[in-house]
N, C-alpha and C positions, 0 to 999 in steps of 0.2 A: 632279724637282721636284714640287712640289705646288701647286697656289693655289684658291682657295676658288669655288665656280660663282660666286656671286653677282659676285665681281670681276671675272671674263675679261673680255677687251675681243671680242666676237664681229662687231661691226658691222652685229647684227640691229636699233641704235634709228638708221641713218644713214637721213635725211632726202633726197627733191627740196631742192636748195639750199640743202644743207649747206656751206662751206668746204673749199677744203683749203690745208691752210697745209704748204711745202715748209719742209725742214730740212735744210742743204748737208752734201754729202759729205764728205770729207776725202782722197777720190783715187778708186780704181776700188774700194776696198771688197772686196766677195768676188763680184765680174760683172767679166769679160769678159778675166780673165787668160791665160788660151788665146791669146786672140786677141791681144793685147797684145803679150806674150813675141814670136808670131809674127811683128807688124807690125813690132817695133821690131828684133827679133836677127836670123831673115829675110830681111822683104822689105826696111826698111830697110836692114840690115849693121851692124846700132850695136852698141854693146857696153855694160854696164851702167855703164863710165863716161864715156859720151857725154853732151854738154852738150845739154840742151834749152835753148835760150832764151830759147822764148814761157814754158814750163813753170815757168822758175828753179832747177830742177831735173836731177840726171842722169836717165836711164834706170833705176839703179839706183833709186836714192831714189823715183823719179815709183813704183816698182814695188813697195817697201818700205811706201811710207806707210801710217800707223796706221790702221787703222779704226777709227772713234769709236763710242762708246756712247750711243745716246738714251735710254738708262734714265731719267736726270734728269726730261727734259722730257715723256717719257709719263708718269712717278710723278705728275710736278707738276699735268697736266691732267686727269689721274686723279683725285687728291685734290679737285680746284678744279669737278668733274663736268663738263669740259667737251669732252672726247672721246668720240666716235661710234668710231671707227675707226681702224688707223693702216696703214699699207703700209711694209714694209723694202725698200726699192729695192735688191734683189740679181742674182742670173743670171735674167737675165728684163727687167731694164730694168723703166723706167716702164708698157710696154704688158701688160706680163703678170703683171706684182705687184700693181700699184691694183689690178683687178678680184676680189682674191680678199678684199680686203676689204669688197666690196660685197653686200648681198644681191642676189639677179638681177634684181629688178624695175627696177635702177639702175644706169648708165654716169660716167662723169665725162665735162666739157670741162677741158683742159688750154690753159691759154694758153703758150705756148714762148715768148712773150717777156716770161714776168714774174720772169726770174731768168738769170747770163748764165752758158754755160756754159762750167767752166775749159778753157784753154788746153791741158790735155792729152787731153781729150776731139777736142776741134779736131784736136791735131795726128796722133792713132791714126784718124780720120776722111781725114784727105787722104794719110800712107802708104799706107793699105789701099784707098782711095777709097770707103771703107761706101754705100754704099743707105741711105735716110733712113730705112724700116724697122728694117732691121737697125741701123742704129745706137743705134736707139732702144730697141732692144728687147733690145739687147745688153749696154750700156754704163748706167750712171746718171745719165750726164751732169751730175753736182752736187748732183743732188737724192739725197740718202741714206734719207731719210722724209717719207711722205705721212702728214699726220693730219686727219681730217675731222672737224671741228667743227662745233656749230650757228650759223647765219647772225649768228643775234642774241647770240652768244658769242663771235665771230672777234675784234673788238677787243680783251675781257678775253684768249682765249688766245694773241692777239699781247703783250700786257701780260708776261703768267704765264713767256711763254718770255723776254720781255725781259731779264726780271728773273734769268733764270737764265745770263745771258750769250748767248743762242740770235740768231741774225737770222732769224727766218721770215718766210718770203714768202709772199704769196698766189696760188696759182697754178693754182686752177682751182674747179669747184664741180661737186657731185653732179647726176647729171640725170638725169630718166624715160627708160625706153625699153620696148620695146611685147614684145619677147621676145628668150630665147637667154643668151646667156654675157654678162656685165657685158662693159661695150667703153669704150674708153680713144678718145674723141676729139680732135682736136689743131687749137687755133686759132692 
């Protein structure tokens, strides 16, 4: 592929007290199928057409689901100039993918209750009994894409996504920090 300097999204203009508006998943995506496969054929015993309950879902399907495209809603905040940044929440989880789209002099706060996490997240959590680390940093837990907006533009790119059928949440905000590797803090 090709695209032109001028347009990359590098996340060298993201702001102290930028936004970040979350963009839900549509299942595990492309993080944490190793471990899945594991907990569910494994340590559980299930078989791909074993009923989840909480999920709605088999085992099969929970493991099938599509992964979605955010092309739309970056194009759209793209055009509308109001993206700083975006994070694909893949193998790495939320703690190891925000930070790469930060420059270093910047962290985020993450509020973990501004968005609820699905049911099949939950239930690969209490088979395998994850550490809150690692689950976090394993799994997506719902959140598919972070994009960091400017503070005084988060209502227009809550609008912009509306409008394209999107539910973003609001689920955390850029923050200083004094040195070292962007760090993903958790309120």
């Amino acid at each position: 592929g090709a695209a032109e300097r001028s347009e990359l999204l590098t996340g060298k203009t993201i702001r102290e007290g930028d936004v970040l508006l979350g963009l839900p998943s549509t299942g595990l995506h492309t993080n944490g199928y190793s471990l899945a496969r594991k907990l569910f054929f494994e340590v559980a015993g299930y078989g791909p057409k074993t009923l989840l309950p909480e999920v709605g879902s088999t085992v099969g399907g929970a493991l099938l689901a599509v992964h979605r495209s955010y092309l739309k809603p970056i194009r759209a905040l793209m055009d509308a100039k109001l993206l700083r940044g975006a994070a694909h929440i893949t193998g790495g989880g939320i703690t190891d993918n925000t930070p790469r789209m930060l420059p270093k002099e910047f962290g985020v706060a993450i509020d973990t209750t501004s968005w609820k996490i699905p049911a099949l997240f939950e239930v690969l959590r209490r088979i395998g009994e994850i550490p809150e680390d690692d689950y976090r940093r394993t799994l997506n837990l719902g959140v598919g894409m972070i994009l960091a907006v400017p503070a005084r533009g988060a209502s227009k790119a809550e609008v912009v996504l509306s409008r394209l059928g999107e539910t973003p949440f609001r689920m955390g905000s850029v923050v200083a920090q004094k040195r070292g590797r962007p760090r993903v803090e958790y309120r």
